[in-house]
C-alpha positions as CSV (number, residue, x, y, z in Angstrom):
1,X,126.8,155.2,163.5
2,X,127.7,153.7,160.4
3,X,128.8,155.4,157.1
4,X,126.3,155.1,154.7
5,X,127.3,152.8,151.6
6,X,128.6,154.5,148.6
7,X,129.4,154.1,145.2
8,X,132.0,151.8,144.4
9,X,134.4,153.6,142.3
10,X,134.7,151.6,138.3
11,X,137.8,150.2,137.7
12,X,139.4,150.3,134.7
13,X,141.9,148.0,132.6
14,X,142.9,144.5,131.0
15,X,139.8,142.5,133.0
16,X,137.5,145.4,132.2
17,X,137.9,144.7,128.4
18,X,137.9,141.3,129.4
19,X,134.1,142.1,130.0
20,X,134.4,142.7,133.5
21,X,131.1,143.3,135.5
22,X,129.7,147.3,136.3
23,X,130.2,147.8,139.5
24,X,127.8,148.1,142.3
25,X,126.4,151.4,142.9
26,X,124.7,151.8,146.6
27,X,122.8,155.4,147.0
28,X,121.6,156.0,150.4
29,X,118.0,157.4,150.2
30,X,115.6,157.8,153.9
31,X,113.6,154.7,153.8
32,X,113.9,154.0,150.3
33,X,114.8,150.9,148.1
34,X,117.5,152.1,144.6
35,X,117.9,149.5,142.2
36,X,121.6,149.3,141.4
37,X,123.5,148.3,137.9
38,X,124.6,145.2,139.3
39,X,121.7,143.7,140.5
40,X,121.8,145.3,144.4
41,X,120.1,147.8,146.3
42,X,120.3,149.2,149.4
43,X,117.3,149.6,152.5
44,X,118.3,152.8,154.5
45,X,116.5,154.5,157.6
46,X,116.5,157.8,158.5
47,X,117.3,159.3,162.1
48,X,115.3,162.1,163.8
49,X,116.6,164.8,161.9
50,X,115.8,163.3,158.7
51,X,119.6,162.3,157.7
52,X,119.8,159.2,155.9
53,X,121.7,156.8,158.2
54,X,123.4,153.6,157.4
55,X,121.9,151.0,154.9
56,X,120.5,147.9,157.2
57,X,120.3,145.8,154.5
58,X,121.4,145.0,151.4
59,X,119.3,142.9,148.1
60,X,121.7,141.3,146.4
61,X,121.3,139.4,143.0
62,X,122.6,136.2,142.6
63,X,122.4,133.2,140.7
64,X,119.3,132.0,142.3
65,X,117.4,134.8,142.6
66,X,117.7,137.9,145.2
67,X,117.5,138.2,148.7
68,X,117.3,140.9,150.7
69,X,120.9,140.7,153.6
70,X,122.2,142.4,156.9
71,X,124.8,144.6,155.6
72,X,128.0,143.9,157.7
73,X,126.5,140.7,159.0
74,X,127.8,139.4,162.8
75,X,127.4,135.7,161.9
76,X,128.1,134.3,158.7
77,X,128.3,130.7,157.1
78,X,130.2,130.1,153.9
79,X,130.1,127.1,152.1
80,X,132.3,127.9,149.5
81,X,136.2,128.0,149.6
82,X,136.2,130.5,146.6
83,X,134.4,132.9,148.3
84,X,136.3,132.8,151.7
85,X,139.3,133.4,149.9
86,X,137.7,136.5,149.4
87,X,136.8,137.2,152.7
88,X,140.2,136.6,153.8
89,X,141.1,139.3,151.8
90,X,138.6,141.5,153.1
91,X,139.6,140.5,156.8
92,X,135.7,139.1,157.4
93,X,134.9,137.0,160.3
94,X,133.3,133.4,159.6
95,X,131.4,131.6,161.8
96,X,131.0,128.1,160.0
97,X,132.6,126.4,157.2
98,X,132.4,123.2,155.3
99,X,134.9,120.8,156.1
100,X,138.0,121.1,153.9
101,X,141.5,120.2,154.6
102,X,142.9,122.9,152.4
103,X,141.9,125.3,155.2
104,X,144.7,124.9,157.9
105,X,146.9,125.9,155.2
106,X,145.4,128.2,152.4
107,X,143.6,130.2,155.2
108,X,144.5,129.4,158.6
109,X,142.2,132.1,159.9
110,X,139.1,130.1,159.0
111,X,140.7,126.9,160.1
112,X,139.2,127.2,164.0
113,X,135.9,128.0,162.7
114,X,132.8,125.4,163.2
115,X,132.3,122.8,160.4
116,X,129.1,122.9,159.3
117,X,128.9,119.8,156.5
118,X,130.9,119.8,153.2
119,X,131.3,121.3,150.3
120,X,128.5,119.3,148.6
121,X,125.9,118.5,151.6
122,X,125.4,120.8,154.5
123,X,124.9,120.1,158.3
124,X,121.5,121.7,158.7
125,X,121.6,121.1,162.5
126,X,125.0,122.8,163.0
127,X,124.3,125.8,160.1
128,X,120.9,126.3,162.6
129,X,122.7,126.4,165.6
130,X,124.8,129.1,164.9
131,X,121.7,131.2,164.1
132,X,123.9,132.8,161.4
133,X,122.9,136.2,159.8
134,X,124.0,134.9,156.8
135,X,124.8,132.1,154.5
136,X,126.6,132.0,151.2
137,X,126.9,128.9,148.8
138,X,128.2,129.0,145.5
139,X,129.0,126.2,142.9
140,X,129.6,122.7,144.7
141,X,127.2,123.8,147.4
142,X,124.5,125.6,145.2
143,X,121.9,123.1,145.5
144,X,122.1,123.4,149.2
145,X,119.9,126.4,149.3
146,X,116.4,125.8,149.7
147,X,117.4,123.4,152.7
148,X,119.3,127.1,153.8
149,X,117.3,129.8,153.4
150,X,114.5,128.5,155.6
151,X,117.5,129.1,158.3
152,X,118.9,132.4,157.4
153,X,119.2,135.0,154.4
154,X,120.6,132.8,151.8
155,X,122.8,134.0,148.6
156,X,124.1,131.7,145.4
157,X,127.3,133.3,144.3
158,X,128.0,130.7,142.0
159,X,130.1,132.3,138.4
160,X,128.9,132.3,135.1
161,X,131.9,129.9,133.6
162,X,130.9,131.5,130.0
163,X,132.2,134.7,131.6
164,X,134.3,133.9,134.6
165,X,136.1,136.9,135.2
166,X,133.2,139.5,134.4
167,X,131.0,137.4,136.9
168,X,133.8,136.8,139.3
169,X,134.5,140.5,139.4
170,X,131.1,140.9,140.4
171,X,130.6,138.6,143.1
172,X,133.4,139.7,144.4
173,X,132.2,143.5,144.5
174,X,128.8,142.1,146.1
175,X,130.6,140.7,149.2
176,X,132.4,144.2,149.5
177,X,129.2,145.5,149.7
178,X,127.8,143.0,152.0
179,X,131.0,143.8,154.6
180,X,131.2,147.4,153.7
181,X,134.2,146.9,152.2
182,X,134.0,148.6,148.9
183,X,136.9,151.0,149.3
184,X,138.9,148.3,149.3
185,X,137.8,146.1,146.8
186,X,137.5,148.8,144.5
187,X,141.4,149.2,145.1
188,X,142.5,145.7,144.9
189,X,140.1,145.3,141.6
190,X,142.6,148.2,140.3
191,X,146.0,146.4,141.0
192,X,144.8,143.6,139.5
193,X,143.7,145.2,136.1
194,X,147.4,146.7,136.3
195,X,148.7,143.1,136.7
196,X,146.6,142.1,134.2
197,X,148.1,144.1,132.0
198,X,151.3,143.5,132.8
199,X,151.1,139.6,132.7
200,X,149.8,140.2,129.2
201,X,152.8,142.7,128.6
202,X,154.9,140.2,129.1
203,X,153.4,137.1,127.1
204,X,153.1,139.3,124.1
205,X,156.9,137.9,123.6
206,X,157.2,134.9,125.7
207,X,156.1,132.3,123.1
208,X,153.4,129.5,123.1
209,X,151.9,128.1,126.5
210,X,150.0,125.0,127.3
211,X,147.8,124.0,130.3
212,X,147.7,120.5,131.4
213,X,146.5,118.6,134.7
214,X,147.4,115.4,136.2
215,X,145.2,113.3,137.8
216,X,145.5,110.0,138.8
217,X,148.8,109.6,136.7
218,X,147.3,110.8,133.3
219,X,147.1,114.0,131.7
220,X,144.8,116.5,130.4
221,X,145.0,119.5,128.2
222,X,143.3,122.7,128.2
223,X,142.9,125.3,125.5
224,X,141.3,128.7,124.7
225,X,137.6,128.6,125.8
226,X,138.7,126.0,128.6
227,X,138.1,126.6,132.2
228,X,141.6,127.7,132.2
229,X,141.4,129.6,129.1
230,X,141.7,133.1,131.0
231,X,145.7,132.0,130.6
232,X,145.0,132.8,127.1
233,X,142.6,135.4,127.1
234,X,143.2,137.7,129.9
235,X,146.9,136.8,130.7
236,X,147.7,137.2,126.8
237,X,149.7,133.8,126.1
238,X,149.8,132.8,123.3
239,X,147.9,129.0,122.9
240,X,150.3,126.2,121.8
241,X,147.5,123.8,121.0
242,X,144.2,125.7,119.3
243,X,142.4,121.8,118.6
244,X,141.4,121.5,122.2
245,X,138.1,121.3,123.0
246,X,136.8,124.3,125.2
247,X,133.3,122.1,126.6
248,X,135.7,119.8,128.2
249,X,135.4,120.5,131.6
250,X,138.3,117.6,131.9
251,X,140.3,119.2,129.2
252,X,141.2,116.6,126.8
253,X,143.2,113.8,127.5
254,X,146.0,113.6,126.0
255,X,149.5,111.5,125.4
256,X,153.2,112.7,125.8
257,X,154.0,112.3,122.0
258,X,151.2,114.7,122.0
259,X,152.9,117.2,124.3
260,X,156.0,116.9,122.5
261,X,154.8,116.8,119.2
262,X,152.8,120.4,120.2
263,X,155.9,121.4,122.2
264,X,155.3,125.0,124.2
265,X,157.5,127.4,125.2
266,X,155.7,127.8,128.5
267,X,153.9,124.4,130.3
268,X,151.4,125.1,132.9
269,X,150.7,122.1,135.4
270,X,148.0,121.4,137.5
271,X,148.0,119.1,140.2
272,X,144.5,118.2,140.4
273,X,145.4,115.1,143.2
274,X,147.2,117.3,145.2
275,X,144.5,120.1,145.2
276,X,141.7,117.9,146.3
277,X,144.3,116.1,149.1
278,X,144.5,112.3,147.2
279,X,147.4,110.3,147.3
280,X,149.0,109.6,143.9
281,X,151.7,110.2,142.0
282,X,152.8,113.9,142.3
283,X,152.8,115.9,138.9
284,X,156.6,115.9,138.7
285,X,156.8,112.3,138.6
286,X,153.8,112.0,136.3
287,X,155.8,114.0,133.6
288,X,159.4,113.2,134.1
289,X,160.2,111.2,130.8
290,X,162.3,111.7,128.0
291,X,159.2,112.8,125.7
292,X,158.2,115.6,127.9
293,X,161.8,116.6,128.7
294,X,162.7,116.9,125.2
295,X,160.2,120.1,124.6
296,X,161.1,123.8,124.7
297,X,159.4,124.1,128.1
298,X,161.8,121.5,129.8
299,X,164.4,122.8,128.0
300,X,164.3,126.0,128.6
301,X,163.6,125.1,132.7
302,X,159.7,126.8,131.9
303,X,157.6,124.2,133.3
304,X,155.7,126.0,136.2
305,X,153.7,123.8,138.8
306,X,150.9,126.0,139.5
307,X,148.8,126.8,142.7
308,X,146.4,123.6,142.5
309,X,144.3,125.4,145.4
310,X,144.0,128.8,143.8
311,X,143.6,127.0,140.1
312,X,141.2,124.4,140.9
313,X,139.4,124.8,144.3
314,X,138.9,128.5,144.6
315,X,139.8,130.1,141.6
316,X,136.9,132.7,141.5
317,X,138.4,134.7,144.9
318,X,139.7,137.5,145.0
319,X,143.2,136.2,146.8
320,X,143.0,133.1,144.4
321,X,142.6,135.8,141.1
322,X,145.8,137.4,142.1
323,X,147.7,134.7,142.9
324,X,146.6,133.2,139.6
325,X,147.8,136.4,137.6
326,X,151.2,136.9,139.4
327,X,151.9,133.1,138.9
328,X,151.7,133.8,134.9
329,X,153.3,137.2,135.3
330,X,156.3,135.8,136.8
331,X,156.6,133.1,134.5
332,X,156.7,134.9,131.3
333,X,158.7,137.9,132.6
């Protein structure tokens, strides 16, 4: 028989003053419902002797409401990359995913599984006939979900971009829930506080950094605020341009006499053709001229090319978090 689910430890550190989410708290009570600080509570039963057994299911609040889920679910559908880099951390099995070339090679475990639409429009026939247990969509796919729930138990785990890592925190505790999994959520939560506050350790001293994508040869800047503004507020670097916008979800475009008249100590690059598989001209190429190699960054050889995937496709999972971090880390140390 199952453990019952318990309280998932807090965590404590860099992302928690960051505003990071409370952390679900599951109490196991005989055929009884407890609301939790995070927005979930757990349905137990109780066996002949009046123990509490394992919770059958688990309400979870997301972005769309809250719906009651199996906990450690046998088939599940995920329509979002984010969340399945999650799950790959958590080892969970997935029965259908949208199609994605980024699979075969960010998670090769997911790769076999059945396509069931894309990211924006599902495949209602194929979701059906897998007669899932469950199906997640976040972001891209969150409008897919009243054509979903009809289907199965359906959950939005779309982030609040006005607090991304608070929200991602907690969407990423939920699905430890779900899978039963908080022990180890709670654990990797920790190393990344610890890496959190090491990254920031280490930018304290490191100088000025600027994050810029490519996309169809031009260039775009982001700043404090930004999507990519975590590089300044919870990996501590220290912003090279503070006149960027932060409600461009674009970042601002800008020229390479702007980049070297703003001239970092640290660039960050972003590959945004490369993360969603078009062919154009790489990111290298699109910055190798004589204004960009005149900054400090060039200079210095501190122009990192960063994870597109984990940056820009599925930046709110767990895996993608810490490979986001350690990137930074590494290049201020």
């Amino acid at each position: 028989m199952r453990a019952a689910l318990r309280p998932t430890p807090p965590t404590r550190g860099l992302l928690v003053a960051a505003g990071a989410a409370a952390v679900l708290a599951l109490s196991a009570c005989g055929g009884t419902e407890q609301a939790t600080s995070a927005g979930a509570a757990s349905t137990t039963s109780s066996d002949a002797a009046g123990t509490s057994a394992a919770p059958e299911t688990v309400v979870v609040e997301h972005a769309q409401g809250e719906t009651e889920v199996p906990v450690d679910p046998e088939t599940v559908v995920v329509f979002d990359l984010g969340v399945l880099s999650t799950l790959d951390v958590l080892d969970a099995e997935v029965a259908g995913v949208p199609e994605s070339g980024a699979l075969a090679e960010q998670m090769p475990d997911y790769a076999g599984a059945t396509t069931v639409g894309s990211l924006f429009e599902p495949d209602v026939e194929a979701v059906a006939a897998l007669e899932p247990d469950l199906i997640v969509v976040a972001a891209r796919s969150a409008e897919s979900l009243p054509a979903l729930e009809g289907i199965a138990p359906t959950i939005d785990l779309t982030v609040d971009q006005t607090d991304f890592l608070a929200s991602a925190r907690e969407r990423i505790e939920t699905l430890g829930t779900i899978f039963g999994e908080e022990e180890l959520v709670a654990e990797r939560l920790e190393a990344l506080d610890a890496l959190a506050a090491e990254t920031s350790e280490a930018a304290a001293d490191a100088g000025t950094g600027l994050v810029v994508m490519t996309s169809a040869g031009e260039v775009s800047a982001y700043g404090p605020g930004s999507r990519f503004g975590l590089v300044h507020s919870a990996m501590g670097v220290t912003p090279a341009d503070e006149g960027l916008s932060p409600e461009a979800s674009h970042g601002d475009a800008v020229s390479f006499e702007h980049l070297a008249d703003t001239d970092p100590d640290h660039l960050f690059v972003l590959d945004r053709d490369a993360a969603i598989g078009q062919e154009a001209t790489p990111a290298a190429q699109v910055l190798d001229n004589p204004l960009v190699a005149g900054t400090t960054a060039a200079q210095s050889d501190d122009i990192h090319y960063l994870d597109s995937f984990a940056w820009y496709v599925a930046p709110a999972g767990l895996g993608s978090l810490e490979t986001m971090f350690t990137e930074v880390r590494d290049a201020v140390a």
